[in-house]
Steps between C-alpha positions, in 0.01 A plus 500: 500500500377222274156486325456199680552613861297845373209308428526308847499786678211640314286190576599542895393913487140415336457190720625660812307810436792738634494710118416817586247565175314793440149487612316735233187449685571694837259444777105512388247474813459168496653156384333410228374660162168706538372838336212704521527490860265734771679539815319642831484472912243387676617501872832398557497310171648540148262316239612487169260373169633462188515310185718187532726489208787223344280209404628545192218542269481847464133673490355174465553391860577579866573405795225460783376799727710503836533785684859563713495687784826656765535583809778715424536538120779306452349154601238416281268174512177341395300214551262303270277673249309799587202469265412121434278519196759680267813280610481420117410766327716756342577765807583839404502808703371473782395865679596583843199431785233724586308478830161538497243423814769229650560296165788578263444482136754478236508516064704292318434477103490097460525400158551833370121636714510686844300322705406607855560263835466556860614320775436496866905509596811706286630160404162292392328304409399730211197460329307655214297782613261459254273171429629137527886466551604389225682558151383448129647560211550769336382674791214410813178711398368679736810482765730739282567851671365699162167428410330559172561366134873565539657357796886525430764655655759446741766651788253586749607776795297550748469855698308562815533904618442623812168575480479112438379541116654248256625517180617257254817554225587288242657429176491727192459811767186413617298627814155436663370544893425176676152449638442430889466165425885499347436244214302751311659780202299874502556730218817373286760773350782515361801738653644738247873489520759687281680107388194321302730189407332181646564442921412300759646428840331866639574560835302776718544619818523764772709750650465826703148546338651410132327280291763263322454344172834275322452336144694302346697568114619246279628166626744246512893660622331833382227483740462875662238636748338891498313651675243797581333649830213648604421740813116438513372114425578180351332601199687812456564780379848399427826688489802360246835558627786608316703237588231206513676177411610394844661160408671361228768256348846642637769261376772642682330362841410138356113616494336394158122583486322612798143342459210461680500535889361729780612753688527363896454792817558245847226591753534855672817653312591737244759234313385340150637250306489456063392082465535411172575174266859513297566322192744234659514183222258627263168428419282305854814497675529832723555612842377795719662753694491810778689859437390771694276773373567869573315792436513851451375791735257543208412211579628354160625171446903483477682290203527171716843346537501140384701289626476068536621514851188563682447690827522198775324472779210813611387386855419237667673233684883411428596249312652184652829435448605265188854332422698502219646175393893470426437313182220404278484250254226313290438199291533739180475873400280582221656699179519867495216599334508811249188720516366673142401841533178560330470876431790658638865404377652652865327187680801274536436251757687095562327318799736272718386245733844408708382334825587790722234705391292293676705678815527834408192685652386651117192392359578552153725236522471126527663155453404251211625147416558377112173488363386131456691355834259206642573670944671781561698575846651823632711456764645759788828477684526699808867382532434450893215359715244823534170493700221527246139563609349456191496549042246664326579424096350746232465233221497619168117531330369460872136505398560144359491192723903368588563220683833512622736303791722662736784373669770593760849378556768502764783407230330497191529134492259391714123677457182522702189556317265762663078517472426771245127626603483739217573193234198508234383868624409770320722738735804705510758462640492112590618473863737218691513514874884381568601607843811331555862581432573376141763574236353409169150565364389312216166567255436268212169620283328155381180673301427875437707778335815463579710795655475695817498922471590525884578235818497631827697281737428686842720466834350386812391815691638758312379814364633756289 
């Protein structure tokens, strides 16, 4: 075979999108990059908070507060921004929701304070809980949730027992109850562990009448949670297992750096699920995902097995049924891109964005065009005239505005441009109506990040 015709036949592969690449990424919850995330049920809903990651800027930045929420687990979705005021403010953390006297109340740390907001609804508005809703640098006086001369500290998680008492954990292995009035620290300790190196990220809950309490070690792709228990209150006493680190790097599986999470029970069952953050591209850049959580008849907390795959859908209502294009192709495919590890020489990771990862039902993995291309299209071939109902396109960064048109084609000659409602939203994924019996389907990005993590193209009255 000639150089020449080996290069040709490169170009059609990475255009096409038919390479079958690794994907080092697996299958996080969601399509996008977000850490730090607090995962619960209210109802028949999943609601997931978290820290919007991959703007790029490291600490100094993130993306704006949106909260996704599933029917089913596997579908995941949000809508605008669920706490107005701090759209631009550096959102960290963000706990999980306590309910309290019909409101729900949540604590994020926003620029690098825990702050306390309530809402009427689990998906906002939001608003601070305390004084005038607004934020001032370095911090809003009199709004933060510590009061006093010192104010700092962040990775709030909130804990309401069944007595309806609530405490509040955070960062550096810190504890206090929460007054009735849930804005409000009592009585500030600090938890004596048996690991004194700096943590954050604690996660608490409960099980069978045990008291929970996870810390985090370290950081970056050696990120590692412990853990303790206690048989008689939040506070303690505590008991240290043997065996307490529950989570930790385990290069054979792909898993670099379990980080801060929560631990997820669905409503009325025994099952529980390890959420955490992994170190995906370094630095701003990570992802979260589900393993299950098993325990001993102890009542101790087995090694979890990490894996990037996920554990699909829990309950809820099926998914509807998607296509899969015959070919893909794309106005460009970005360069592989090598990752640096920053700690741990095992971390060997090279991100590809071929144009049929925009197909292949993993969230870790998405399509990108050359960096510095004016529009960028992606286009699928069906290779016969299918039925389609409707697309629903994951673009990548989806916190940030895209405007975006979207065509279909009988031949790929000819093309009909469709209304895009989502265009200029704030709102995953971006939606097209098509119902009608097409062959081609056609997206060209004109302004926004470029790339697309997952696009649904879903048949006309099918489910899976």
């Amino acid at each position: 075979m000639t150089i020449c015709l080996k290069k040709t036949l490169l170009a059609l592969i990475l255009l096409s999108g038919r390479c079958i690449a690794q994907n080092p990424f697996g299958n996080p919850l969601v399509p996008d990059m977000i850490a730090d995330a607090s995962l619960q049920q209210i109802g028949d809903k999943y609601y997931c908070f978290a820290t919007t990651d991959g703007y790029g800027r490291g600490l100094d930045t993130s993306g704006p507060p949106v909260v996704w929420t599933s029917d089913n687990f596997v579908d995941w979705s949000f809508d605008g921004i669920y706490f107005p005021s701090a759209e631009k403010q550096k959102y960290w953390a963000p706990s999980k929701l306590a309910e309290k006297n019909g409101r729900y109340y949540i604590y994020p740390t926003i620029n690098a304070y825990m702050y306390p907001a309530v809402s009427d609804t689990p998906t906002g508005p939001f608003r601070l809980a305390k004084g005038e809703d607004k934020f001032e640098l370095p911090y809003t006086k009199g709004a933060t949730l510590i009061d006093g001369d010192d104010v700092g500290g962040i990775d709030a998680e909130v804990f309401v027992d069944d007595d309806g008492s609530a405490y509040m954990f955070w960062g550096r292995y810190h504890v206090a109850r929460l007054k009735e009035d849930m804005v409000t620290l009592d009585s500030v300790t600090v938890i004596p562990t048996p690991h004194r190196e700096y943590s954050e990220g604690p996660v608490f809950f409960k099980r069978k009448g045990i008291y929970y309490y996870l810390y985090t070690l370290d950081g970056d792709e050696n990120y590692h949670y412990a853990y303790m228990m206690s048989r008689e209150s939040p506070l303690g006493p505590w008991e240290y297992p043997d065996n307490n680190i529950i989570a930790e790097t385990d290069s054979t599986a792909g898993v670099f750096g379990p980080g801060h999470g929560c631990v997820f029970n669905p409503n009325n069952t025994d099952d529980y699920y390890f959420v955490y953050l992994e170190f995906g591209r370094r630095s701003t850049n990570r992802q979260t995902y589900v393993n299950r959580m098993d325990f001993n008849d102890d009542g101790t907390i087995k090694p979890i097995q990490l894996n990037l795959t996920g554990v699909g859908a829990i309950a809820g209502k099926r998914s509807e049924k998607t296509l899969a294009p015959l070919h893909v192709s794309a106005s460009s495919v970005r360069s592989p891109l090598f990752i640096e590890y920053m700690k741990n020489p095992d971390f060997k990771r090279t991100e590809y964005f071929y144009p049929s990862f925009a197909f292949d039902s993993m969230n870790g993995s998405r399509w990108m065009p050359a960096s510095g291309e004016a529009e960028s299209w992606i286009m699928a071939d069906f290779g016969k005239l299918v039925n389609i109902e409707r697309s629903a396109i994951y673009f990548v960064r989806p916190t940030s505005i895209h405007n975006y048109r979207f065509e279909t084609s009988l031949d790929g000659v000819n093309w009909k441009i469709l209304q895009s409602p989502d265009n200029g939203k704030i709102k995953a994924p971006a939606n097209n109506l098509i119902n009608d019996c097409v062959r081609f389907l056609r997206v060209t990005i004109i302004n926004g990040e470029p790339g697309i993590w997952e696009w649904k193209v879903y048949e006309a009255g099918g489910t899976e």
